[in-house]
LOLUM-406632 format. One record per atom (N, C-alpha, C): x, y, z; atom name; residue number from 1. Coordinates in nm, 3 decimals, padded with zeros to 5 digits. Atoms other than C-alpha are relative to their C-alpha. Last residue first. Layout:
REM residues N
      px      py      pz atom   n
       X       Y       Z   CA NUM
...
END
This chain:
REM residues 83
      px      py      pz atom   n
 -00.137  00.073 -00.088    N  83
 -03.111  03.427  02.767   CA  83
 -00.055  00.012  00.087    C  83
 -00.027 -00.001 -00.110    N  82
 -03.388  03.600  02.457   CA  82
  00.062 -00.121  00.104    C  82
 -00.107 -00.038 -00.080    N  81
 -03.294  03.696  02.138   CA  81
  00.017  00.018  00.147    C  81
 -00.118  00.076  00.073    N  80
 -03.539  03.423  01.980   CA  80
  00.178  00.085  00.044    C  80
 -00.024  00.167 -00.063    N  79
 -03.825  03.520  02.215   CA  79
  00.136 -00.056 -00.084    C  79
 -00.087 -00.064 -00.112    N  78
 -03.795  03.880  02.126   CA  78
  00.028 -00.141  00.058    C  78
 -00.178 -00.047  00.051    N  77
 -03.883  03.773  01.768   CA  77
  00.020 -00.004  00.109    C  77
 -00.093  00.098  00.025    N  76
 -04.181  03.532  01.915   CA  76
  00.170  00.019 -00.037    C  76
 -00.008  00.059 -00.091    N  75
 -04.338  03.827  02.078   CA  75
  00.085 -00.107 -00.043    C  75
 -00.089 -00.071 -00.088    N  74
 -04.341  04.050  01.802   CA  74
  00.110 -00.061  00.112    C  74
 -00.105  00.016  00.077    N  73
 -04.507  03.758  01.618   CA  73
  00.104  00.107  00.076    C  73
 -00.031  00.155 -00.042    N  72
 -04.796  03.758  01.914   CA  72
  00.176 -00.039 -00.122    C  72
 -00.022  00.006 -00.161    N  71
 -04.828  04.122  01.891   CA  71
  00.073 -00.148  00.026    C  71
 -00.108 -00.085  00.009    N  70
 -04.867  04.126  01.487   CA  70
  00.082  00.014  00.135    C  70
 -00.035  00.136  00.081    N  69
 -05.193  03.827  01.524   CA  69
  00.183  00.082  00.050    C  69
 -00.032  00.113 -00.068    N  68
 -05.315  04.039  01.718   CA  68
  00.086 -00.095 -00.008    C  68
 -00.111 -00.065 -00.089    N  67
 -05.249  04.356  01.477   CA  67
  00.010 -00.103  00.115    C  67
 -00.147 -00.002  00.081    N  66
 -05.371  04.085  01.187   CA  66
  00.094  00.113  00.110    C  66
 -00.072  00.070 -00.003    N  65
 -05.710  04.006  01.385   CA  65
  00.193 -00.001 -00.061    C  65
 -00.036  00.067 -00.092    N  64
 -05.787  04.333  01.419   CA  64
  00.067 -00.135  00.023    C  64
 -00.163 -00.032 -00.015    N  63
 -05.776  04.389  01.082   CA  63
  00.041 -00.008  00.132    C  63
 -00.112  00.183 -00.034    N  62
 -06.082  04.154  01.080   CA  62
  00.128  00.088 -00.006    C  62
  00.027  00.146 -00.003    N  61
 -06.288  04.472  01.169   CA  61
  00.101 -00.089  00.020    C  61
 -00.075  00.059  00.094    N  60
 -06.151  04.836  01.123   CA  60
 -00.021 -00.173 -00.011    C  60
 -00.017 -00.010  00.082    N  59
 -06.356  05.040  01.271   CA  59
  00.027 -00.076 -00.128    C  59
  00.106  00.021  00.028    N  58
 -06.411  04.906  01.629   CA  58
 -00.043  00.022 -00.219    C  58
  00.039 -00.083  00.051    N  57
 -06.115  04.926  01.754   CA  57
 -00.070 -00.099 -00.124    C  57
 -00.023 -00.130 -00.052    N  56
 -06.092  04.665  02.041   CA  56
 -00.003  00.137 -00.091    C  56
 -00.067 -00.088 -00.093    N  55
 -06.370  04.609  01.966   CA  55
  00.144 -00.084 -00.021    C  55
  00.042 -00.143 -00.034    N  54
 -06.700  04.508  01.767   CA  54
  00.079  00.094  00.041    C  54
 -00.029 -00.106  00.069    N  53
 -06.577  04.203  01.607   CA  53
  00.010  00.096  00.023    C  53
  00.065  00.016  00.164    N  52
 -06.820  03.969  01.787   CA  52
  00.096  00.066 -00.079    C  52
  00.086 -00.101  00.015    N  51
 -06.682  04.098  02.129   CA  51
 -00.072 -00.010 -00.132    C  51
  00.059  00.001 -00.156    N  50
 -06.540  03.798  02.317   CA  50
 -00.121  00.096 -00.080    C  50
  00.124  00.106  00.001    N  49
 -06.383  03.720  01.950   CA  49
 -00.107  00.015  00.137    C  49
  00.039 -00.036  00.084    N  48
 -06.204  04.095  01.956   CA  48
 -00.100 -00.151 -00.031    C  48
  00.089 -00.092  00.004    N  47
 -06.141  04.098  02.324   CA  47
 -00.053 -00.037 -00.136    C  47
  00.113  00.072 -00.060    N  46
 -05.963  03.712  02.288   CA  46
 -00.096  00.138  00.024    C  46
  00.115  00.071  00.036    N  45
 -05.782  03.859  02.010   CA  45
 -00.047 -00.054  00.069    C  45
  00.046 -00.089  00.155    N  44
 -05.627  04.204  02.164   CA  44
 -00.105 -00.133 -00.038    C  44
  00.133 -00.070 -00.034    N  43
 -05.565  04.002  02.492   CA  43
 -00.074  00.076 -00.124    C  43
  00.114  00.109 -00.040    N  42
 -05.365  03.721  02.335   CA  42
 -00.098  00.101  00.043    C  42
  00.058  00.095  00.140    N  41
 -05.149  03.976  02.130   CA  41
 -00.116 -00.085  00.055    C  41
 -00.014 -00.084  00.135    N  40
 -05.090  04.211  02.386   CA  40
 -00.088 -00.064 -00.044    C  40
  00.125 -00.039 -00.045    N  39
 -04.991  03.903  02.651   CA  39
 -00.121  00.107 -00.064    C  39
  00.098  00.155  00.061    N  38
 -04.739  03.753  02.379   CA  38
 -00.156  00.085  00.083    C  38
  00.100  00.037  00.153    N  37
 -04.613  04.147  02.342   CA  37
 -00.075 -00.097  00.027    C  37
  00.127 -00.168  00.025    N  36
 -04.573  04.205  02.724   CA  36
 -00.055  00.025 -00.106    C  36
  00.078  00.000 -00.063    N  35
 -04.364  03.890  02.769   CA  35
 -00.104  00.093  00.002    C  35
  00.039  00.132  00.068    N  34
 -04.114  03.951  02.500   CA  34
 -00.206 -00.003  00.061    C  34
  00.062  00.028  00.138    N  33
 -04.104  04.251  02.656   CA  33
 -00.030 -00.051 -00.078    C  33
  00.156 -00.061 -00.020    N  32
 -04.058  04.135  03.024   CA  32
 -00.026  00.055 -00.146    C  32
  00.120  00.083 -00.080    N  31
 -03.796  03.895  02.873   CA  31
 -00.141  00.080  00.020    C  31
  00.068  00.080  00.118    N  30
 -03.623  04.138  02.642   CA  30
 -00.111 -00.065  00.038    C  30
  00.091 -00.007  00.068    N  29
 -03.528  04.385  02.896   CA  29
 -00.053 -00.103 -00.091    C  29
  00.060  00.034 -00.153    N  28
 -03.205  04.298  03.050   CA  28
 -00.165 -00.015 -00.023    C  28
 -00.030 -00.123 -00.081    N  27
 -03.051  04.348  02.675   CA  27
 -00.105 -00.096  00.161    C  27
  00.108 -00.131 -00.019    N  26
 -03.064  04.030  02.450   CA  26
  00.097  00.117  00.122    C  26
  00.130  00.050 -00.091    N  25
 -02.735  03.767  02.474   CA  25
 -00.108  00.145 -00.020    C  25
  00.073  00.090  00.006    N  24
 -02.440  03.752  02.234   CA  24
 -00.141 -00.028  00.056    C  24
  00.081  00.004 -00.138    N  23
 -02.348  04.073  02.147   CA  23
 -00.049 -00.147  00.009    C  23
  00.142 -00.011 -00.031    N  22
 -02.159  04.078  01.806   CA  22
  00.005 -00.056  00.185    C  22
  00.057 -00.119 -00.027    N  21
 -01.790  04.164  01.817   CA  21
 -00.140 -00.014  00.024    C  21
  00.107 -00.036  00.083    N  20
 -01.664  03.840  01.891   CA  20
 -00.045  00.097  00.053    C  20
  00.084  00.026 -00.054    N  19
 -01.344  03.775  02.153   CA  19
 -00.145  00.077 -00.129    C  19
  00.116 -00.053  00.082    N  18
 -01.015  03.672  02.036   CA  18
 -00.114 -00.020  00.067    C  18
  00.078 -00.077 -00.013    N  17
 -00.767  03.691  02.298   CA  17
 -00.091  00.044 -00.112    C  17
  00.057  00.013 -00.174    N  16
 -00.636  03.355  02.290   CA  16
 -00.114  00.126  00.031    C  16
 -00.112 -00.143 -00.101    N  15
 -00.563  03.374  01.891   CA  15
 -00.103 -00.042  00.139    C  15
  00.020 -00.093  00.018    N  14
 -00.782  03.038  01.732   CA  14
  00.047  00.091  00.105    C  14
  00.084 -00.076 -00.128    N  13
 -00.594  02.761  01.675   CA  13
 -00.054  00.126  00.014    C  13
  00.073 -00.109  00.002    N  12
 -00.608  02.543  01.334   CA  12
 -00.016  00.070  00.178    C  12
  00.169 -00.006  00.040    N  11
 -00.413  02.240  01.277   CA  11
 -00.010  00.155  00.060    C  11
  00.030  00.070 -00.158    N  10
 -00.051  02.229  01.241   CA  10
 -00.165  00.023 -00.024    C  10
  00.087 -00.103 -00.089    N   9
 -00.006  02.269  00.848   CA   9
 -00.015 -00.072  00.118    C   9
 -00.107 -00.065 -00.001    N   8
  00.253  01.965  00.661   CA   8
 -00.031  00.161  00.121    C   8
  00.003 -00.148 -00.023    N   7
  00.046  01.715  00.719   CA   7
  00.092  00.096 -00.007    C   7
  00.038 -00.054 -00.149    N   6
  00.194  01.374  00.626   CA   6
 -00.053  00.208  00.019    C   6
 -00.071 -00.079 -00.020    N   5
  00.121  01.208  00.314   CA   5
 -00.002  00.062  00.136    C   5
  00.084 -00.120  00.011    N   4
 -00.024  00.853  00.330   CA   4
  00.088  00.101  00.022    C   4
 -00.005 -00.055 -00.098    N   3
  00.202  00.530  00.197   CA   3
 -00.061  00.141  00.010    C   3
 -00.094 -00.147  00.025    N   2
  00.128  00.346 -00.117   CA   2
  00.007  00.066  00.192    C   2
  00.083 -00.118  00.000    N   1
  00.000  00.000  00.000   CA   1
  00.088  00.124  00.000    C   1
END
């Protein structure tokens, strides 16, 4: 059997004091905001089925459902930068 070559590169270390510029963790905040959209979002559409449609603004009908809906997605971003 032919024989294998030998490495000639050491392997790969990375410098001691390297430390990444991005942020890794939310701000102190995220949680209770996270938390303050999902609630938002659930109260917005359980008023707006509680109420036939009628509320919380009254105007604009099923667009209610889509700023409920908008609360609860809020909520899931803050959920993804939150530690």
């Amino acid at each position: 059997m032919p024989k294998s070559r030998v490495r000639k590169k050491s392997v790969y270390t990375p410098p001691v004091g390297a430390v990444s510029a991005r942020k890794k963790y939310g701000s102190p905040l995220t949680g209770p905001a996270m938390a303050t959209m999902f609630l938002i979002g659930v109260a917005w559409l359980v008023v707006y089925y509680l109420d036939q449609g009628g509320a919380p603004i009254p105007g604009i009908h099923a667009w209610n459902l889509l700023i409920g809906f908008g609360f609860l997605i809020a909520g899931f971003v803050l959920a993804t930068r939150w530690k």
